[in-house]
C-alpha positions as CSV (number, residue, x, y, z in Angstrom):
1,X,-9.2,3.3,17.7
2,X,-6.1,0.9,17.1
3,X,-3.1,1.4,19.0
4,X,0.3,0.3,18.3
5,X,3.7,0.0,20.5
6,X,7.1,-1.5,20.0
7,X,8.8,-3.5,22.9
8,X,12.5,-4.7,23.6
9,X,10.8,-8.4,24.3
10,X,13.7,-9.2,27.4
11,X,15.6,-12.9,27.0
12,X,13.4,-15.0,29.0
13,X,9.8,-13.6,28.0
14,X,7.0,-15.5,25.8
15,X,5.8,-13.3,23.0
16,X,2.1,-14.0,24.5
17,X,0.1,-12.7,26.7
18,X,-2.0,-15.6,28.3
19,X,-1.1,-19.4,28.7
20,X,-3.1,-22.6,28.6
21,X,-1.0,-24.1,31.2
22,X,-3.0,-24.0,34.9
23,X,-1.2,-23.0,37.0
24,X,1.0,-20.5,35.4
25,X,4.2,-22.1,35.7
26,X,6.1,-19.2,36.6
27,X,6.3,-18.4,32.5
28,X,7.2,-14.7,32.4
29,X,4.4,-13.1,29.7
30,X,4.4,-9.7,28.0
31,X,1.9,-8.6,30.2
32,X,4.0,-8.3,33.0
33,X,5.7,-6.2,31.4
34,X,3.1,-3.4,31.1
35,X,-0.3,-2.9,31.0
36,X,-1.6,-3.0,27.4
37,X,-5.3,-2.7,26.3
38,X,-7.8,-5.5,25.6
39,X,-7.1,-7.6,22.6
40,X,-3.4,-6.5,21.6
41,X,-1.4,-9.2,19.8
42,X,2.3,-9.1,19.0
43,X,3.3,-9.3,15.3
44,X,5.1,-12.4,14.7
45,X,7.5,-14.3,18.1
46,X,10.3,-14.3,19.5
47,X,11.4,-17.4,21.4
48,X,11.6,-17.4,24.6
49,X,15.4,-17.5,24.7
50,X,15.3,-14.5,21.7
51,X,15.0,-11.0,22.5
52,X,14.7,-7.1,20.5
53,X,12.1,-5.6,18.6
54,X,8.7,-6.8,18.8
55,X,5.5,-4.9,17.7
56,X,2.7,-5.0,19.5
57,X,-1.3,-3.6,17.8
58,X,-4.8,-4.0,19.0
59,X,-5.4,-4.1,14.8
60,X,-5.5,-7.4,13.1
61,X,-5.4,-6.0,9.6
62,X,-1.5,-4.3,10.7
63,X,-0.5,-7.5,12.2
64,X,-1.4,-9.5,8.9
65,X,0.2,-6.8,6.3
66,X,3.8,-7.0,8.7
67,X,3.6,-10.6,9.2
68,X,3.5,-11.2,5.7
69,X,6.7,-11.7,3.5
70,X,7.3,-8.5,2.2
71,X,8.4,-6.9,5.4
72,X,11.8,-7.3,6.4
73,X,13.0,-8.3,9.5
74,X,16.6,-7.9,10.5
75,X,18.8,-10.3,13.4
76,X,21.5,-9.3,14.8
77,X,23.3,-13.1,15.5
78,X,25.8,-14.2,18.2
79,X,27.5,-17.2,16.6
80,X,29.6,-19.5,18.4
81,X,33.0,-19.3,16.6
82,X,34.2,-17.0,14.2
83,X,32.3,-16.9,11.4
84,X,33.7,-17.3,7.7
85,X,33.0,-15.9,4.8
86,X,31.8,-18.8,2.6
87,X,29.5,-19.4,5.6
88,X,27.9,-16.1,5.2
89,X,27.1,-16.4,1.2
90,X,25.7,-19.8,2.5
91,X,23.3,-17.9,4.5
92,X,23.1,-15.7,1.8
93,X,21.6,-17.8,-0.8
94,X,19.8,-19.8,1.4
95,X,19.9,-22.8,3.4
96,X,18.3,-26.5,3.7
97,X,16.8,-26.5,7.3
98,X,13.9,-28.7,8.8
99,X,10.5,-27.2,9.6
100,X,8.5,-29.6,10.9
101,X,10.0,-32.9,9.9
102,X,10.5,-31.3,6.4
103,X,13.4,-30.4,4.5
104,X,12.6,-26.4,3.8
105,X,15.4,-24.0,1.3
106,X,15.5,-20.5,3.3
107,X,15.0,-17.7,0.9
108,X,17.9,-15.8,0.0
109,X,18.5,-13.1,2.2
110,X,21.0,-10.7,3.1
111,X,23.4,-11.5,5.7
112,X,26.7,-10.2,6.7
113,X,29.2,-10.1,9.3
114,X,29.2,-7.3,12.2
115,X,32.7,-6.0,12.1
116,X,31.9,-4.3,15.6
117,X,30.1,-6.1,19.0
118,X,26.5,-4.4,18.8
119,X,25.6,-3.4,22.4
120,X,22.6,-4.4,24.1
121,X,21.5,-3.9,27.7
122,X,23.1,-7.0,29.6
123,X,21.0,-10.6,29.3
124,X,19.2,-12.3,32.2
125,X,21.0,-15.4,31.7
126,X,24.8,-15.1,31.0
127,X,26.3,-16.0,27.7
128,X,29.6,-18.3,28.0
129,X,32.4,-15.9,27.7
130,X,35.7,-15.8,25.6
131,X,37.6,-18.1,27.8
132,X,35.2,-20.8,26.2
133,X,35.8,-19.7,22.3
134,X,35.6,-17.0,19.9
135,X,32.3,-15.9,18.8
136,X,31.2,-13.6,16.1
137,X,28.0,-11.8,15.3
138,X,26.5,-11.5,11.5
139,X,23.2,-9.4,10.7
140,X,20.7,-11.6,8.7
141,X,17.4,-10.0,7.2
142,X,14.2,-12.4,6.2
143,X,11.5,-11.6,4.5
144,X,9.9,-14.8,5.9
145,X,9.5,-16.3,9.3
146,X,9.7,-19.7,9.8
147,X,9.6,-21.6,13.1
148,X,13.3,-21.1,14.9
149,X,14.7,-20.1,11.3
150,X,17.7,-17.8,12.2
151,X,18.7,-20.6,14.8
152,X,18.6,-23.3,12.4
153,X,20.1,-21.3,9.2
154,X,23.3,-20.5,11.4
155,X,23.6,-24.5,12.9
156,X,23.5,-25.7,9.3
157,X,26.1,-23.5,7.9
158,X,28.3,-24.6,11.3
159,X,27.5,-21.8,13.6
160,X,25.2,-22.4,16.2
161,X,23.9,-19.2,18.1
162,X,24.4,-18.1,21.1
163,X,22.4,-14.8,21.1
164,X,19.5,-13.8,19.5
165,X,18.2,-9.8,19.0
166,X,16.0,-8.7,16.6
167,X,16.8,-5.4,15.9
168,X,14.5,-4.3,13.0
169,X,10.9,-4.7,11.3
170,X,10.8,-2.9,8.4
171,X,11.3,0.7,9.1
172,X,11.1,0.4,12.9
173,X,14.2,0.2,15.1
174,X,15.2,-1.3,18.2
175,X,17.3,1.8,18.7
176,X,18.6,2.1,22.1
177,X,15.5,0.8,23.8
178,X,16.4,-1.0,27.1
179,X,15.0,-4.5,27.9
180,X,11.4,-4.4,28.7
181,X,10.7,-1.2,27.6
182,X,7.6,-0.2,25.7
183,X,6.9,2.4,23.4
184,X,3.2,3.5,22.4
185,X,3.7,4.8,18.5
186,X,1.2,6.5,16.6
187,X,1.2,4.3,13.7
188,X,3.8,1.4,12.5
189,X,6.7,2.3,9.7
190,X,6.9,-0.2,8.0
């Protein structure tokens, strides 16, 4: 019988569950953070300096169908600087970035700026504060998932970010989950 839960994947965590390095170098895994049956994979990454919503199935078939591109996936984006308007219809209409040595055109995607801070349990490593700059955040949705895109579609319209929290995957929320938690669900929304 599959089983399915969501997670709130904590700033600092690899969105595995095992590593090829010997020793373990002190890399902090999502099996620390509880203890999940035989054979669950997560549904897409997070970098290890990301964090938010990450789903987690023992069913290969449900991680295919989410991972492809017709599922949304939504970012909340901590930008260094405040962010401007012709920046967001940049990110809007998409965006020449570099995926492995390559020039690649983002989709277009929807992308706006958060008129209010989003609030998230605290991060494990501080960001720089205020006294450094203003910052802004700006929700940005994909329907694809390339290598470090959201990162790399804010540098190249002149906002690099500074925090990272994926907050939806197509119907499922982050909610008000705290770091590390897990949720077992019956099935996926998505």
């Amino acid at each position: 019988m599959p089983r399915y839960f969501k997670i709130y994947k904590p700033y600092g965590y690899l969105s595995q569950f095992i590593t090829n390095e010997r020793p373990r170098k002190k890399k902090k895994l999502l099996g620390d953070l509880h203890d999940f049956p035989e054979g669950t994979m997560s549904i897409g990454r997070l970098d290890q300096d990301s964090e938010g919503l990450l789903l987690l199935t023992t069913c290969g078939k449900t991680s295919a169908s989410i991972s492809g591109k017709k599922v949304e996936k939504e970012y909340y984006v901590q930008v260094d600087g405040e962010i401007t308007s012709d920046a967001i219809k940049h990110l809007q209409e998409g965006v020449a970035i570099s995926i492995n040595g390559k020039t690649y055109q983002s989709l277009p995607c929807e992308a706006f700026k958060l008129e209010q801070r989003p609030v998230f349990p605290p991060r494990a490593k501080k960001i720089r504060d205020e006294r450094h700059g203003a910052t802004s955040w700006v929700s940005i949705t994909l329907t694809e998932g390339k290598f470090r895109q959201v990162k790399k579609m804010t540098a190249a319209v002149g906002f690099p970010t500074l925090r990272l929290v994926r907050v939806r995957v197509g119907n499922e929320e982050l909610s008000n989950m705290d770091a590390g938690q897990v949720i077992e669900l019956k099935q996926f929304d998505y």
